[in-house]
C-alpha positions in Angstrom: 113.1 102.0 94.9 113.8 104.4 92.3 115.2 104.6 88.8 117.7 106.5 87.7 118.5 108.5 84.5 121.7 106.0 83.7 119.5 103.2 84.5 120.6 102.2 88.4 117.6 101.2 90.6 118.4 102.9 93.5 116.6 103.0 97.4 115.9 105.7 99.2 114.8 104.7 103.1 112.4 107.4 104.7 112.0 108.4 108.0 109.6 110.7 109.4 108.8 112.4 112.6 112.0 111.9 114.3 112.3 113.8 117.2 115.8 115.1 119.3 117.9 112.2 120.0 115.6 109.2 118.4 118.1 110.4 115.7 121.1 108.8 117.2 120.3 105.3 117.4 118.7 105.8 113.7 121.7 107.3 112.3 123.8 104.1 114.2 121.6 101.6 112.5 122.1 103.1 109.5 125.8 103.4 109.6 126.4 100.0 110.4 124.8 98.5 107.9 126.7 100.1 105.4 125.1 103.6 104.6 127.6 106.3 103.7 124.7 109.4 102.7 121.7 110.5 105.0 119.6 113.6 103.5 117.7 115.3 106.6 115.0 118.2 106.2 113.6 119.4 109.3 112.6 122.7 111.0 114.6 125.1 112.9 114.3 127.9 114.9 116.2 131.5 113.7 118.2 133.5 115.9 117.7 136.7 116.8 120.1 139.4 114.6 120.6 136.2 111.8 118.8 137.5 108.7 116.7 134.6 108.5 112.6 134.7 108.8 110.1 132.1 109.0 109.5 130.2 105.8 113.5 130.7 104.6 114.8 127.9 103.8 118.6 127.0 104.8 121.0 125.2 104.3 124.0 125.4 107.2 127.9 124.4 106.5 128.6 123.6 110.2 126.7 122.3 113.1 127.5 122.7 117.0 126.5 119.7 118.5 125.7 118.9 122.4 129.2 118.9 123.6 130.1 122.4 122.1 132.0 120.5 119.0 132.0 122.3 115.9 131.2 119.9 113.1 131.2 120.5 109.5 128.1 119.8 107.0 128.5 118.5 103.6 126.8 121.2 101.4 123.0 120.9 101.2 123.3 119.4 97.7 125.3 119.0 94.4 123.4 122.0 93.1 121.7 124.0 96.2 118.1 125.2 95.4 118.0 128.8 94.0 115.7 129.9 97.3 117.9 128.4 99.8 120.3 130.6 102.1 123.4 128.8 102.6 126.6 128.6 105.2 126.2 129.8 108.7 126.0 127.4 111.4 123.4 125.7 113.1 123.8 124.8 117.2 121.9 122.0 118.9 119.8 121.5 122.3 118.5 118.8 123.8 115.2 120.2 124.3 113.8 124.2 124.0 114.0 124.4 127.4 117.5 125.3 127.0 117.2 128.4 125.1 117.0 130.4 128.3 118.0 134.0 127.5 121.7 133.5 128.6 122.0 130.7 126.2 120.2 133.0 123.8 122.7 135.5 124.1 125.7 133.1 123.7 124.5 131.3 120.8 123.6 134.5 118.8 127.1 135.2 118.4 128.1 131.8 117.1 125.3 130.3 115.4 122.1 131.5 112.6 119.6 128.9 113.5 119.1 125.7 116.1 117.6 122.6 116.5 117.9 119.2 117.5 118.8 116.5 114.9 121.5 117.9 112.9 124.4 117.9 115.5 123.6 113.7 116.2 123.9 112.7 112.4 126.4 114.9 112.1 129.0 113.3 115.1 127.4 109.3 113.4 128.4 110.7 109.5 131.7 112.1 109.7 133.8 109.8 107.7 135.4 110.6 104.4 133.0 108.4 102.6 129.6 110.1 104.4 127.6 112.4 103.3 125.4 114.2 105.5 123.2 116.7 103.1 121.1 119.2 105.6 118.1 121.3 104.6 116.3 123.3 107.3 113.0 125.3 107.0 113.0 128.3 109.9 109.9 127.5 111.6 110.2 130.3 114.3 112.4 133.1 115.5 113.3 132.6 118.9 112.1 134.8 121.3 109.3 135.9 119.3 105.8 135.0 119.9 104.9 136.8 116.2 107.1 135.2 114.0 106.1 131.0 113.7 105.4 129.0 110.9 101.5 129.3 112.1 101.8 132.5 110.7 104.2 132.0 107.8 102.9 132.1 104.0 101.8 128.1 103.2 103.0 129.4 99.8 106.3 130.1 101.0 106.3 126.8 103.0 105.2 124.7 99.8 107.7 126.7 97.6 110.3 125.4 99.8 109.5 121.7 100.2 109.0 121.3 96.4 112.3 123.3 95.8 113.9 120.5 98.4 112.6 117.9 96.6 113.3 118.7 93.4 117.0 118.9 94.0 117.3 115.8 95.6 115.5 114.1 92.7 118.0 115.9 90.3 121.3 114.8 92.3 120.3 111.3 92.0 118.9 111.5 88.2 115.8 110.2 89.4 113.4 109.5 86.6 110.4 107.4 88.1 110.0 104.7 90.6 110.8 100.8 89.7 107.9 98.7 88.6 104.8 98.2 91.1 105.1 94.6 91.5 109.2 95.2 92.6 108.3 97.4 95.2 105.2 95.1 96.2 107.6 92.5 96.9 110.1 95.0 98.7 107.9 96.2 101.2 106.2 92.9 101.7 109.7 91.6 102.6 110.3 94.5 105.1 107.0 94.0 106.6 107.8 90.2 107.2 111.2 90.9 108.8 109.7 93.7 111.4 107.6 90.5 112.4 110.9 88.4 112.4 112.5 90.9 115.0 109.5 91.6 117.0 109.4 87.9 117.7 113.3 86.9 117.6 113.3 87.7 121.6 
């Protein structure tokens, strides 16, 4: 729960560590009870002849999801960070063990970067009302055993997630979080429904 500069308490619901299609039934959740805006940073894998390089940070207009549809992105942010490289598309597999060279060669010409997440919140928050806000860190180039975020500059990585950050704080005025006890009670009441469902079968 967080405070805002005009003085709305507003909640932000994290999620971390999702993983290819343990988006989708996320992103349904959260759409049916109610949430219009999702904000999702993740990794993604360049494409070879894109301009991008490991550590860049990106921030795609479109998104090709499973089933070939092209799907547009709201823009990263009100404001996009200064470092970020926007536009460009990003495409989606099911797993790397698509990205044979064929596939390689096909998406080069229509995308700059892939991964898996984006295309799944993308087809759950297309309404007029939804936002879907994507920020992407290239992690790899694909086809490259050289260039991975192993071997990226941890400066460059940090730069970027604080960069991220930052601008999501500023688009929602964010000037501290809600007093302790508030957020005590909050996340004692989520804890206590978890157990409710757990149970309820």
């Amino acid at each position: 729960l967080l405070k805002s500069s005009d003085g709305r308490t507003l909640r932000w619901r994290v999620f971390s560590n999702v993983w290819g299609d343990e988006m989708l039934p996320i992103a349904e959740a959260l759409k049916a009870t109610g949430h219009r805006q999702v904000t999702y940073i993740g990794t993604a894998g360049a494409l070879p002849g894109s301009g991008l390089g490991v550590g860049d940070l990106v921030v795609p207009s479109s998104v090709i999801d499973v089933t070939g549809k092209s799907r547009p992105l709201t823009r990263g942010s009100k404001a996009i960070p200064a470092i970020a490289k926007t536009g460009g598309t990003v495409t989606q597999v099911t797993t790397p063990y698509e990205e044979t060279e064929s596939w390689l060669r096909r998406e080069s010409s229509r995308a700059q970067v892939v991964e898996l997440e984006t295309g799944y919140l993308a087809r759950v928050f297309n309404g007029r009302e939804d936002r879907c806000r994507t920020f992407l860190l290239v992690s790899d180039v694909v086809g490259s055993a050289e260039e991975t975020l192993a071997e990226a500059d941890s400066g460059r990585r940090r730069q970027a997630q604080k960069a991220v950050l930052s601008q999501l704080l500023s688009d929602d005025r964010i000037v501290a979080p809600i007093d302790r006890s508030v957020m005590d009670a909050a996340s004692s009441k989520a804890k206590i429904l978890a157990i409710v469902r757990k149970l309820a079968p």
